[in-house]
N, CA, C, O and CB atoms as a CASP TS submission, in Angstrom:
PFRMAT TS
TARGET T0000
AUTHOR 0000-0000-0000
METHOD Language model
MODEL 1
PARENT N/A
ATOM      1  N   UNK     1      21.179   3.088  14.897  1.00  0.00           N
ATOM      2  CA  UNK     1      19.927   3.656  15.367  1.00  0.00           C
ATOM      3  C   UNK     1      19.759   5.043  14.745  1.00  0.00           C
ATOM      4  O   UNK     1      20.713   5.815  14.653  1.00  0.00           O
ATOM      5  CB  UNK     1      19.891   3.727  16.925  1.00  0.00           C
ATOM      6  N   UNK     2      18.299   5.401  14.243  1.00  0.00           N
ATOM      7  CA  UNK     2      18.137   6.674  13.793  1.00  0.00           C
ATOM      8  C   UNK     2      18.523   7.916  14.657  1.00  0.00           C
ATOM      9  O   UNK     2      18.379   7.950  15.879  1.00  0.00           O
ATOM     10  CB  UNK     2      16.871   6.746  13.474  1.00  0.00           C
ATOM     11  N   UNK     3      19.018   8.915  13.913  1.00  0.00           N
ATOM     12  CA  UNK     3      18.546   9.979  14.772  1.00  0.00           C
ATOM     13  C   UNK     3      17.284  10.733  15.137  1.00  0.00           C
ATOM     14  O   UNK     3      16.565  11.081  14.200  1.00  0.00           O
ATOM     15  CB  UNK     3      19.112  10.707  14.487  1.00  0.00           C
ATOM     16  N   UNK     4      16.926  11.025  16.351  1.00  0.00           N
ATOM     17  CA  UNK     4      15.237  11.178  16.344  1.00  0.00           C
ATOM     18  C   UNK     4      16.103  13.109  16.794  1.00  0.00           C
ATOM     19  O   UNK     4      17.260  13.454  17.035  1.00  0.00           O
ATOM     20  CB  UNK     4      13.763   9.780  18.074  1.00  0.00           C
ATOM     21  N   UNK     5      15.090  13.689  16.725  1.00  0.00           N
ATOM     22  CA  UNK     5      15.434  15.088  17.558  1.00  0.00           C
ATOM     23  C   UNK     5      14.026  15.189  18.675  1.00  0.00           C
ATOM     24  O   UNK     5      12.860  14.994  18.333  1.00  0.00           O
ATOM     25  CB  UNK     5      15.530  16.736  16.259  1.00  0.00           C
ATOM     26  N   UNK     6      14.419  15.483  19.828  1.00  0.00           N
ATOM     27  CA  UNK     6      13.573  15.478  21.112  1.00  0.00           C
ATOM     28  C   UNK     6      12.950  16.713  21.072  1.00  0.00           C
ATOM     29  O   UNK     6      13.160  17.334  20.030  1.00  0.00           O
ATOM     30  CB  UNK     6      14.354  15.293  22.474  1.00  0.00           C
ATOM     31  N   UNK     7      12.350  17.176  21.770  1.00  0.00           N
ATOM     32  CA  UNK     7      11.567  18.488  22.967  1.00  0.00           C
ATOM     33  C   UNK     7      11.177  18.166  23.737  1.00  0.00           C
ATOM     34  O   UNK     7      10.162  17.472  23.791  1.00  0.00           O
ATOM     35  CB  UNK     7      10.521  19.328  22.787  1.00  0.00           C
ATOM     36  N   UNK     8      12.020  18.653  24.885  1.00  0.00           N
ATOM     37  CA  UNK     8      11.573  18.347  26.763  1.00  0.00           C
ATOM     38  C   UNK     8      10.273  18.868  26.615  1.00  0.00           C
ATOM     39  O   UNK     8      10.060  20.025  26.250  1.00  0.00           O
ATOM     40  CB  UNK     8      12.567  19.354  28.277  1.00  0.00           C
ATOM     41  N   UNK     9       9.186  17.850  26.955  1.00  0.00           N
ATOM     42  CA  UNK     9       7.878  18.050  27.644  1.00  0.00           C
ATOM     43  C   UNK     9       7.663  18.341  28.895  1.00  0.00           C
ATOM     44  O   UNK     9       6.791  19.096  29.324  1.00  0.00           O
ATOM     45  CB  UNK     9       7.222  17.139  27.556  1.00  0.00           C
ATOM     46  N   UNK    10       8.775  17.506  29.746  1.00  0.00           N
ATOM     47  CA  UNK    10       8.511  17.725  31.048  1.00  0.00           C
ATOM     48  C   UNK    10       9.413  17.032  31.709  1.00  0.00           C
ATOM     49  O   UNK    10       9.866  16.047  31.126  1.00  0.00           O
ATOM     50  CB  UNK    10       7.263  17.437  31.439  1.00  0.00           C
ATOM     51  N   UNK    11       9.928  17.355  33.115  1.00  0.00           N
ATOM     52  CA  UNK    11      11.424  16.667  33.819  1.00  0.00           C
ATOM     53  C   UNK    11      10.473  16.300  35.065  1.00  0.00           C
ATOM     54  O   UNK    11       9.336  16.719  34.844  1.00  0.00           O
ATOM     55  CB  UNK    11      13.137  17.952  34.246  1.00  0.00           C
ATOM     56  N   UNK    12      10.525  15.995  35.645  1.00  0.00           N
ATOM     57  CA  UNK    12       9.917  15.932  36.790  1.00  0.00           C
ATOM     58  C   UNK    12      10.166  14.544  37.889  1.00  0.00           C
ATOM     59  O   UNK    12      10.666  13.565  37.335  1.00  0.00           O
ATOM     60  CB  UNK    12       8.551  16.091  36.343  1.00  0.00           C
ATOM     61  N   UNK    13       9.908  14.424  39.123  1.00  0.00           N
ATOM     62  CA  UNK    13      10.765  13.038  40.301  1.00  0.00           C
ATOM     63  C   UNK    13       9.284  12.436  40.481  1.00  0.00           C
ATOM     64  O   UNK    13       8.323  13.203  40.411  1.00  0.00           O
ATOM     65  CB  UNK    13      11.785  13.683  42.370  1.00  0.00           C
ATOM     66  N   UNK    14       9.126  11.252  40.680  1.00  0.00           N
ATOM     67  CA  UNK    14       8.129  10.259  40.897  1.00  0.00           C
ATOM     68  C   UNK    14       8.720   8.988  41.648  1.00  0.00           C
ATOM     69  O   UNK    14       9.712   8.408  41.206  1.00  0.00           O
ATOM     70  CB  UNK    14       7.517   9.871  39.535  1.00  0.00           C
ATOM     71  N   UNK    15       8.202   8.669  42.560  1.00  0.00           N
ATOM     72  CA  UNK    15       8.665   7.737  43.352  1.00  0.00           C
ATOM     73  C   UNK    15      10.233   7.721  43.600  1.00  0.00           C
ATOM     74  O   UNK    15      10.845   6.658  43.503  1.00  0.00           O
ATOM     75  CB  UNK    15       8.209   6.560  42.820  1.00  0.00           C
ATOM     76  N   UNK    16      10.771   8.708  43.868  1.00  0.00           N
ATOM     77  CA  UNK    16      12.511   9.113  43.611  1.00  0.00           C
ATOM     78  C   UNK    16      12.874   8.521  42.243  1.00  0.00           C
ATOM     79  O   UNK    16      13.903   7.864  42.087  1.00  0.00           O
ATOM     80  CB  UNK    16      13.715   8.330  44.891  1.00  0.00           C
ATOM     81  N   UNK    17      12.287   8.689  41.581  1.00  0.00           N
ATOM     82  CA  UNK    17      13.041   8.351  40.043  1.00  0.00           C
ATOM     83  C   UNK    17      13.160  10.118  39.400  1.00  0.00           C
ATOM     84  O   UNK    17      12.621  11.143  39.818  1.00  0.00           O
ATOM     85  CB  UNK    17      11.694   7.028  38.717  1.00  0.00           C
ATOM     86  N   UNK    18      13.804   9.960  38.605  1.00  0.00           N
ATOM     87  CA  UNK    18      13.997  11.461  37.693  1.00  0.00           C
ATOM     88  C   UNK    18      13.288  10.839  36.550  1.00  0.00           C
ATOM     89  O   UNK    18      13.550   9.704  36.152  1.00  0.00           O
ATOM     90  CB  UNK    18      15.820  12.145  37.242  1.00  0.00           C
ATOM     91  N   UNK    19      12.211  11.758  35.932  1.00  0.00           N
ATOM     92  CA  UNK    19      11.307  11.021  34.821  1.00  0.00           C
ATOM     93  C   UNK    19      11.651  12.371  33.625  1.00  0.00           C
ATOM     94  O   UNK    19      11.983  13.512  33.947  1.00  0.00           O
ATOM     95  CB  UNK    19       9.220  10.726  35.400  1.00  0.00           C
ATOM     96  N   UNK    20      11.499  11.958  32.486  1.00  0.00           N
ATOM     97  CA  UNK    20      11.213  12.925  31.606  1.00  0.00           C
ATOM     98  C   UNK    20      10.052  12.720  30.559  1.00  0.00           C
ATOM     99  O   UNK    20       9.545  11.601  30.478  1.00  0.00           O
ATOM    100  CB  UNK    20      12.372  13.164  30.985  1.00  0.00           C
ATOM    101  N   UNK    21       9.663  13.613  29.858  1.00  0.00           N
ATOM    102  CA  UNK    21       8.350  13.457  29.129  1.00  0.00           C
ATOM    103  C   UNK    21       8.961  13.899  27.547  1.00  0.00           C
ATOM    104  O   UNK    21       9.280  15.087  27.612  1.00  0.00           O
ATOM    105  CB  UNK    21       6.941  14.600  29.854  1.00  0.00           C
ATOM    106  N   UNK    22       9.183  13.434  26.392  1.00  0.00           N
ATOM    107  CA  UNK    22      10.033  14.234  25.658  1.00  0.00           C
ATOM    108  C   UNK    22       9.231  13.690  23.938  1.00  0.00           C
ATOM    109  O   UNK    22       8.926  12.539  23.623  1.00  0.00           O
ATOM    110  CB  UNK    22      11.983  13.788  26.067  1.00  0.00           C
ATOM    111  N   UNK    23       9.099  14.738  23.245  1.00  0.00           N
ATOM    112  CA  UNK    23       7.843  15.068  22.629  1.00  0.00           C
ATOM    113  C   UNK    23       9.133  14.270  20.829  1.00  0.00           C
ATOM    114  O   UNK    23      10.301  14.652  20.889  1.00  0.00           O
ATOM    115  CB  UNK    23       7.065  17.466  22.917  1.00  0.00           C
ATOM    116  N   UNK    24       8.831  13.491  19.773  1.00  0.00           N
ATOM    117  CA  UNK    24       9.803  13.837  18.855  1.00  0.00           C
ATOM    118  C   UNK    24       8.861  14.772  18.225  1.00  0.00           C
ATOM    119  O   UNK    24       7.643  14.937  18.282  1.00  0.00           O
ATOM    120  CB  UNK    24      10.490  12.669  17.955  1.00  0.00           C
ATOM    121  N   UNK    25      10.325  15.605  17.297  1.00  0.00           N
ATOM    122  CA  UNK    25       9.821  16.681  16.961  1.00  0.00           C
ATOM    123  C   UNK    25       9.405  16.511  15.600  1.00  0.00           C
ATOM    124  O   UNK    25      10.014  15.839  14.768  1.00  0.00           O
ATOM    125  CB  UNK    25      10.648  17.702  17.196  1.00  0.00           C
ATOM    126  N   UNK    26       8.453  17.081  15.425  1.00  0.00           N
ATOM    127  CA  UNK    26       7.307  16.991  13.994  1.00  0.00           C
ATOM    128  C   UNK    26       6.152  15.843  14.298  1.00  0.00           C
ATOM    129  O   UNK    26       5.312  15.652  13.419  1.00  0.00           O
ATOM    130  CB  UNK    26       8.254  16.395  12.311  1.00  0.00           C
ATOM    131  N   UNK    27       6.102  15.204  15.318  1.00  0.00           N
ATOM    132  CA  UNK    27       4.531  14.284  15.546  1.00  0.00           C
ATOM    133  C   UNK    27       4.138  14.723  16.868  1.00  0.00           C
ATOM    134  O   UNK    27       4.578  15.598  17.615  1.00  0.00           O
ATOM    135  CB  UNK    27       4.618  12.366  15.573  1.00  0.00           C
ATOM    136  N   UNK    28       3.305  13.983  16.949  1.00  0.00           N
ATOM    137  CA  UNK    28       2.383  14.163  18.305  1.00  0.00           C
ATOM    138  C   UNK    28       2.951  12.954  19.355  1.00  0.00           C
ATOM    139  O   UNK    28       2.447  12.993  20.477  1.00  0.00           O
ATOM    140  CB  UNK    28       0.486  13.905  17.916  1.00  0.00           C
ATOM    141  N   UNK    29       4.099  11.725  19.065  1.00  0.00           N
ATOM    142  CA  UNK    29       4.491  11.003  19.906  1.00  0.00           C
ATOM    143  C   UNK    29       5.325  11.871  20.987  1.00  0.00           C
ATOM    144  O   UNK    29       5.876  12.944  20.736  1.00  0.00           O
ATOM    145  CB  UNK    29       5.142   9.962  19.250  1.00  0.00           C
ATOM    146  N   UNK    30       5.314  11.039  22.555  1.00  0.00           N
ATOM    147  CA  UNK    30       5.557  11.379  23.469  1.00  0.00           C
ATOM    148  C   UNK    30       5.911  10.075  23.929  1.00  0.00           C
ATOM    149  O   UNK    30       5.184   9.082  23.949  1.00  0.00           O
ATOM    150  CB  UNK    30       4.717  12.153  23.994  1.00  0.00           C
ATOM    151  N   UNK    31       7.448  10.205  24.406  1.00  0.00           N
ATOM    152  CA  UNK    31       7.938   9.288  25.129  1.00  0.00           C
ATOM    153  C   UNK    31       8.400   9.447  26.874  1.00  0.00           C
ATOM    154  O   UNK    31       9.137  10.370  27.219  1.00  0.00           O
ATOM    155  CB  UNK    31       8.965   8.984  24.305  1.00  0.00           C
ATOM    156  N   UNK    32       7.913   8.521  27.788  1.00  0.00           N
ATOM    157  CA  UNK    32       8.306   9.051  28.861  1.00  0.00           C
ATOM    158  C   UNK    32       9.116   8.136  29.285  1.00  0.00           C
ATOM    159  O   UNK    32       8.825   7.064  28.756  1.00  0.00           O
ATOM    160  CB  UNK    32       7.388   9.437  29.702  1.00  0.00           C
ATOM    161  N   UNK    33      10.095   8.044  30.069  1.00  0.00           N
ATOM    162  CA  UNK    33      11.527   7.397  30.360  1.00  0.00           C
ATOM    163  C   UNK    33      11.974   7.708  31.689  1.00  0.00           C
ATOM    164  O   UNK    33      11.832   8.878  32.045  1.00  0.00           O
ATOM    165  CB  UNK    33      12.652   7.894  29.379  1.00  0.00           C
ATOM    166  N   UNK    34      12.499   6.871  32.510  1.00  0.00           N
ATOM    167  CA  UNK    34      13.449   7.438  33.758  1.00  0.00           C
ATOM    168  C   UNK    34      14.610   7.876  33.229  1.00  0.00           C
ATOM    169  O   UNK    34      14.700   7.571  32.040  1.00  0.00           O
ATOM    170  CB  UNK    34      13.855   6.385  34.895  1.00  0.00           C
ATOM    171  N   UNK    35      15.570   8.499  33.672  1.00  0.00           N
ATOM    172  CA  UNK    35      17.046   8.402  33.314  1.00  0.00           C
ATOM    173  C   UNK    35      17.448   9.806  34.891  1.00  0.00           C
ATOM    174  O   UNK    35      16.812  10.405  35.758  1.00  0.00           O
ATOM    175  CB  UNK    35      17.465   9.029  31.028  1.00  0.00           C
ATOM    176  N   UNK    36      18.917   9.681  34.390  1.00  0.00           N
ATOM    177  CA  UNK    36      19.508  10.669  35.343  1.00  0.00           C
ATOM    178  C   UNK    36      20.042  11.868  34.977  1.00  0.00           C
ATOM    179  O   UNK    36      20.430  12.834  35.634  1.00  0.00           O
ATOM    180  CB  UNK    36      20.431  10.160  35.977  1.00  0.00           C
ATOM    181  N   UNK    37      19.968  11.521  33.252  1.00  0.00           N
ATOM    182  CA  UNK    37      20.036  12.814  32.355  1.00  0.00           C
ATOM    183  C   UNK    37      19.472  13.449  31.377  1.00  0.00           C
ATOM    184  O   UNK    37      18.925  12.458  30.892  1.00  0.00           O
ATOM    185  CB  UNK    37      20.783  12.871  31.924  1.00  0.00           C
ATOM    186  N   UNK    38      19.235  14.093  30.856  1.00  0.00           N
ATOM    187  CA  UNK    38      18.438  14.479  29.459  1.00  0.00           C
ATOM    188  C   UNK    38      19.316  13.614  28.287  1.00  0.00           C
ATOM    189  O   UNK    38      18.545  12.848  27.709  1.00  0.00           O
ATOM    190  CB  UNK    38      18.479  16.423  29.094  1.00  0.00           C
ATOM    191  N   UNK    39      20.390  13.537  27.887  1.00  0.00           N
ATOM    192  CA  UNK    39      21.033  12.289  27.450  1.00  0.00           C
ATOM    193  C   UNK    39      20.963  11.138  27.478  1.00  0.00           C
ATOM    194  O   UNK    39      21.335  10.406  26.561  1.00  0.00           O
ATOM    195  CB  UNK    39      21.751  12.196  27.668  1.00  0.00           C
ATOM    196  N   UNK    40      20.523  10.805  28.428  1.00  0.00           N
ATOM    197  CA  UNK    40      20.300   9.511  28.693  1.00  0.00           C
ATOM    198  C   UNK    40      18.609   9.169  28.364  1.00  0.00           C
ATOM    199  O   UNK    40      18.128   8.117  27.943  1.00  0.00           O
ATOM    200  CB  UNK    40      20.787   9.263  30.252  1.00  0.00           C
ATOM    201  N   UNK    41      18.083  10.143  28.633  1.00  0.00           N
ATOM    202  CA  UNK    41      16.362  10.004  28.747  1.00  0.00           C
ATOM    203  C   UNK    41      16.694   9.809  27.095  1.00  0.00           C
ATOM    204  O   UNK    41      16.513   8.616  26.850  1.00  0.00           O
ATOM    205  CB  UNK    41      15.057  11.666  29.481  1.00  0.00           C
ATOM    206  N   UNK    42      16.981  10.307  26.250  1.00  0.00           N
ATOM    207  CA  UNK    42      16.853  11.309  24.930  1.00  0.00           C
ATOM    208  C   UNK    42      17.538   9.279  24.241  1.00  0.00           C
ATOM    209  O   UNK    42      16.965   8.564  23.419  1.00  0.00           O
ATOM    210  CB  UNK    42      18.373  13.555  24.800  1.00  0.00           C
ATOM    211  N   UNK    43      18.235   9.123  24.647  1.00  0.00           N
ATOM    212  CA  UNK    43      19.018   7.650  24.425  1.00  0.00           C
ATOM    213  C   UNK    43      17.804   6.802  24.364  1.00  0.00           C
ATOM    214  O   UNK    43      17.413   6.256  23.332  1.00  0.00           O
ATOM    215  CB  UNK    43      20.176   7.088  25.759  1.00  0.00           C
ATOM    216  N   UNK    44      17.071   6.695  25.838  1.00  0.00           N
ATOM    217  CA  UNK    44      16.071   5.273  25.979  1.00  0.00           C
ATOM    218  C   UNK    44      15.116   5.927  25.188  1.00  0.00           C
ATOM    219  O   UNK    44      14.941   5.224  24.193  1.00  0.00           O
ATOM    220  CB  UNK    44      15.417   4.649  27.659  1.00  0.00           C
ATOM    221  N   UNK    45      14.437   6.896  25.146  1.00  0.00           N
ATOM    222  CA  UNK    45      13.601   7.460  23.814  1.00  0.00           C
ATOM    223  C   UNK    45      13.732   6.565  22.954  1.00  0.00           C
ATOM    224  O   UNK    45      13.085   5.535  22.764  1.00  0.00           O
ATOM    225  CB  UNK    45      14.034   8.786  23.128  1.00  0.00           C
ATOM    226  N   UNK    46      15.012   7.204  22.194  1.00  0.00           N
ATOM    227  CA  UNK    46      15.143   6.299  20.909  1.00  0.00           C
ATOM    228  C   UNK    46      15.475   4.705  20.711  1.00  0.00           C
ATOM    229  O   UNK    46      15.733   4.173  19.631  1.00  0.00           O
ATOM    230  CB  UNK    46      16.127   6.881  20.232  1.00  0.00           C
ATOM    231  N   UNK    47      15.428   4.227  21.658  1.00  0.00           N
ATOM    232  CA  UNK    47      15.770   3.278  21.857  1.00  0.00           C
ATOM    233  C   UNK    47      14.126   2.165  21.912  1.00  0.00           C
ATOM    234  O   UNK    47      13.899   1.030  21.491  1.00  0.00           O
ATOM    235  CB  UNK    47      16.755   3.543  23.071  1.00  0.00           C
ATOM    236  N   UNK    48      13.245   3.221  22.662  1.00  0.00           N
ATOM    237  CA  UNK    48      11.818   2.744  22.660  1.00  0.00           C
ATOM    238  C   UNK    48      11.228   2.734  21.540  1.00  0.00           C
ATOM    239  O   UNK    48      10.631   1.739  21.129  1.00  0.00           O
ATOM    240  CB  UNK    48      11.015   3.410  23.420  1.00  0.00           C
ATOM    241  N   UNK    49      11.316   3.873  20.873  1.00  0.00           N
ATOM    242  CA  UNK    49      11.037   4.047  19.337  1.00  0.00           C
ATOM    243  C   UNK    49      11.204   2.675  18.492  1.00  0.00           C
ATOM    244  O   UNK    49      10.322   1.887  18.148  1.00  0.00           O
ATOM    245  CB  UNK    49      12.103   5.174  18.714  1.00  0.00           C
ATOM    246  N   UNK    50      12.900   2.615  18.211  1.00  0.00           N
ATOM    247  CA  UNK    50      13.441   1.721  17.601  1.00  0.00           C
ATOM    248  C   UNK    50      12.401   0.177  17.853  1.00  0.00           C
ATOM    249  O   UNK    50      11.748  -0.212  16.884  1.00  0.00           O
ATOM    250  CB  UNK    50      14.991   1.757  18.148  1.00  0.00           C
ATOM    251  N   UNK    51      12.342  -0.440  18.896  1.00  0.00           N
ATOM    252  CA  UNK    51      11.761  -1.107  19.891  1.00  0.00           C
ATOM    253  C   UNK    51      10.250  -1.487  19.561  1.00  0.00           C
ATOM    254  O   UNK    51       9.627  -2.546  19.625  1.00  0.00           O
ATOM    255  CB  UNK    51      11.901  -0.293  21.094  1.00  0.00           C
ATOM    256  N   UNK    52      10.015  -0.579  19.296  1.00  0.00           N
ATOM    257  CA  UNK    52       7.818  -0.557  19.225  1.00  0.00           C
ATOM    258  C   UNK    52       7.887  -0.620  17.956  1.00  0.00           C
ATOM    259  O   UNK    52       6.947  -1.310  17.559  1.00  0.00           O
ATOM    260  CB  UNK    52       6.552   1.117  19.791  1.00  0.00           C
ATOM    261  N   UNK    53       8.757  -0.115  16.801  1.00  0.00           N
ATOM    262  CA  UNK    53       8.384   0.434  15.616  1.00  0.00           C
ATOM    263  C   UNK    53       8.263   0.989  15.357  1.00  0.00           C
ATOM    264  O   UNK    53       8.466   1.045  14.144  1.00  0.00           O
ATOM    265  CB  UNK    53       7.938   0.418  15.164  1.00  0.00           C
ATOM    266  N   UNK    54       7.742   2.277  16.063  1.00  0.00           N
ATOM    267  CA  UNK    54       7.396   3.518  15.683  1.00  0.00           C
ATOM    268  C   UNK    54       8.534   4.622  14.736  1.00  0.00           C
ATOM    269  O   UNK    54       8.487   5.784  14.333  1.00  0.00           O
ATOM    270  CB  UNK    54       7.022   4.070  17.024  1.00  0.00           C
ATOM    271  N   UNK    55       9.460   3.553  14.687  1.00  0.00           N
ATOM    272  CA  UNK    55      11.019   4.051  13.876  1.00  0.00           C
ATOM    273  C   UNK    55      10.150   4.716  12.494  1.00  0.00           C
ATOM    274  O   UNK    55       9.775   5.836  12.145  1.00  0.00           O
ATOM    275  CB  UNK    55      12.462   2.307  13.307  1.00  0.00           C
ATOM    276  N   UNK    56      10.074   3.148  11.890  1.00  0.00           N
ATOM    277  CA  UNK    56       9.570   3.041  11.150  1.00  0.00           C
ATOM    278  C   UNK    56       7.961   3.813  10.605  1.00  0.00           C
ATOM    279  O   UNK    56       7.785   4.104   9.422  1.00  0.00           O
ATOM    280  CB  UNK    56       9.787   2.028  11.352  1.00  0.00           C
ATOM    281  N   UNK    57       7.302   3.967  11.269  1.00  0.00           N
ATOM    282  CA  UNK    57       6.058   5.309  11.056  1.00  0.00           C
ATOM    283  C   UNK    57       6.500   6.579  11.025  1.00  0.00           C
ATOM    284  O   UNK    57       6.100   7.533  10.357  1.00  0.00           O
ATOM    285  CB  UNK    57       4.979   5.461  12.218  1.00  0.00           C
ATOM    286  N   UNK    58       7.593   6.470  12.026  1.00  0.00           N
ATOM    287  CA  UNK    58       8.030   8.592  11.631  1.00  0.00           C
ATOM    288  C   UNK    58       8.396   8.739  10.516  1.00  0.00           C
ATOM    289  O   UNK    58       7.968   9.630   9.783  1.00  0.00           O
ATOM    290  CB  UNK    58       9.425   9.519  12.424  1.00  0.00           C
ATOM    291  N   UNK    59       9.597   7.549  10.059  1.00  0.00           N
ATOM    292  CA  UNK    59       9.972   7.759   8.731  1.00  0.00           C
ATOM    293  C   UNK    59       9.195   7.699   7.574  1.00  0.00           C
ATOM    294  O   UNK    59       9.652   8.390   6.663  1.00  0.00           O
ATOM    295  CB  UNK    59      10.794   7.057   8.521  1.00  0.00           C
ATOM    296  N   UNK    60       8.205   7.117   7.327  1.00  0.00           N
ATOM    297  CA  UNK    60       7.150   6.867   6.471  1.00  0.00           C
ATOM    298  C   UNK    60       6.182   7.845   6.518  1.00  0.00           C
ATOM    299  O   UNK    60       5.603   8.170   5.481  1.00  0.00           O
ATOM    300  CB  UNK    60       6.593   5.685   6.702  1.00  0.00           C
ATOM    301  N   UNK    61       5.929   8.350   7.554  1.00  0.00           N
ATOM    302  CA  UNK    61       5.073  10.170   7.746  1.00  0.00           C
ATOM    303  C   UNK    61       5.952  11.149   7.303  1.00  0.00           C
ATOM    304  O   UNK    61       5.511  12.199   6.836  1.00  0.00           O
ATOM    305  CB  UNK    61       4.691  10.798   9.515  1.00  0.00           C
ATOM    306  N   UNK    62       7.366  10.891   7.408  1.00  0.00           N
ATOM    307  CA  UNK    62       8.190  12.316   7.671  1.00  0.00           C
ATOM    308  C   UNK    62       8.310  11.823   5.570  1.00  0.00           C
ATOM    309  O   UNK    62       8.105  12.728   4.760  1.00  0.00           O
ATOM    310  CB  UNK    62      10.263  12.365   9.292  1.00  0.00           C
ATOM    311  N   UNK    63       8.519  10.919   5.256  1.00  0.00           N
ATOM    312  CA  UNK    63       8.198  10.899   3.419  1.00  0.00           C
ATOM    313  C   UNK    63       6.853  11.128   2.869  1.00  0.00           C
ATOM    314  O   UNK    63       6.674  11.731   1.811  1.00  0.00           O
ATOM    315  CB  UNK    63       8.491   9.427   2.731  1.00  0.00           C
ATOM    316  N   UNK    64       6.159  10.772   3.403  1.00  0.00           N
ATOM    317  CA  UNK    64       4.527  11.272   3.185  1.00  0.00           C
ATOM    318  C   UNK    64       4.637  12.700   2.767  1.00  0.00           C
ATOM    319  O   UNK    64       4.528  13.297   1.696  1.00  0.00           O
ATOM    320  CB  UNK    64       3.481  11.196   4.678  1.00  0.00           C
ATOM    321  N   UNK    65       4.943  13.094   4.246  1.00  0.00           N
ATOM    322  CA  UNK    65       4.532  14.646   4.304  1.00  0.00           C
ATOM    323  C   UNK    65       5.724  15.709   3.487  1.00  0.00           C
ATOM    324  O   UNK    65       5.203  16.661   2.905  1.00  0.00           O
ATOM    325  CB  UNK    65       4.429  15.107   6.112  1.00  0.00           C
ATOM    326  N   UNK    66       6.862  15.640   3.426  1.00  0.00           N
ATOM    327  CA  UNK    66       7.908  15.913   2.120  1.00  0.00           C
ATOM    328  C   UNK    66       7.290  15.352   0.533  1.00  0.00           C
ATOM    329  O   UNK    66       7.825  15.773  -0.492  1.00  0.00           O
ATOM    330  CB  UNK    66       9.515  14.935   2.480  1.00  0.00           C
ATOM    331  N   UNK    67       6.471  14.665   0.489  1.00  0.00           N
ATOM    332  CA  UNK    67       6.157  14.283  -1.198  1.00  0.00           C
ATOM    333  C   UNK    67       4.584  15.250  -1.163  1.00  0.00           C
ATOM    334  O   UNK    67       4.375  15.766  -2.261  1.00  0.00           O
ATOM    335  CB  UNK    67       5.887  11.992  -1.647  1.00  0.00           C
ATOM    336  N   UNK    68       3.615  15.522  -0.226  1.00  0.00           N
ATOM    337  CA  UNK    68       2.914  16.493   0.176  1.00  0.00           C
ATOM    338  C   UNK    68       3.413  17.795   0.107  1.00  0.00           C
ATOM    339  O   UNK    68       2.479  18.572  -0.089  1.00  0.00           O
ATOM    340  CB  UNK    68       2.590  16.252   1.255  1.00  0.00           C
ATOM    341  N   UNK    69       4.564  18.399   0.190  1.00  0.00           N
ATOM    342  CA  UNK    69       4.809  20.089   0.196  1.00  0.00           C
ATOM    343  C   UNK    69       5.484  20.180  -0.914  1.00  0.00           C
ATOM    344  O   UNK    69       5.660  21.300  -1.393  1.00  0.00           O
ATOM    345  CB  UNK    69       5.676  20.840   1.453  1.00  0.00           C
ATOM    346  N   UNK    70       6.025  18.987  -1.583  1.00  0.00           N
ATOM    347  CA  UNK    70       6.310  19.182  -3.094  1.00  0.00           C
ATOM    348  C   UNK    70       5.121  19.557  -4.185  1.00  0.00           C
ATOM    349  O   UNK    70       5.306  20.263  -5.176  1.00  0.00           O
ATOM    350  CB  UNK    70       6.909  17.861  -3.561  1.00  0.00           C
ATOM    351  N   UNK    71       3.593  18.816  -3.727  1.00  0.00           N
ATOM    352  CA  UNK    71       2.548  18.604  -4.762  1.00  0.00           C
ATOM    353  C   UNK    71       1.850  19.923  -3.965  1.00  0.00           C
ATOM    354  O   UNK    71       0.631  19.867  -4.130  1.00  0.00           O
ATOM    355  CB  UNK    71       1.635  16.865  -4.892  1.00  0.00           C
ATOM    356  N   UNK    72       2.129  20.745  -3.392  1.00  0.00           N
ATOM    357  CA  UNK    72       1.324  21.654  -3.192  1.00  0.00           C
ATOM    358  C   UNK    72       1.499  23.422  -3.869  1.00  0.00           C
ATOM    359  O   UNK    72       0.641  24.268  -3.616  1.00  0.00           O
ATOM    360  CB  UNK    72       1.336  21.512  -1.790  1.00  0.00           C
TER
END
């Protein structure tokens, strides 16, 4: 599984669950997850990613935009 890098959006309890809101860093995706840790949230993240596909679009934006600050 890739490595993604997170930013806590937000921690917060909902129906007694511990929820987190956690942003990857360099897009505008936002993943929200139960867990009991920031580790663990940060885990099913990537795990959702992997899951939807969206693996695959960061990586293909995150080469986009590196062949973009070369031609500029």
């Amino acid at each position: 599984m890739p490595k993604y890098e997170f930013e806590l959006v937000e921690e917060y309890f909902l129906e007694g669950e511990h929820r987190y809101r956690l942003k990857v860093k360099g897009t505008n995706l936002i993943v929200n997850v139960a867990a009991d840790t920031l580790e663990e949230a940060a885990s099913k993240a990537a795990g959702i990613l992997e899951h939807s596909g969206a693996a695959e679009f960061i990586k293909l934006n995150r080469v986009e935009a590196k062949q973009g600050d070369k031609t500029s």
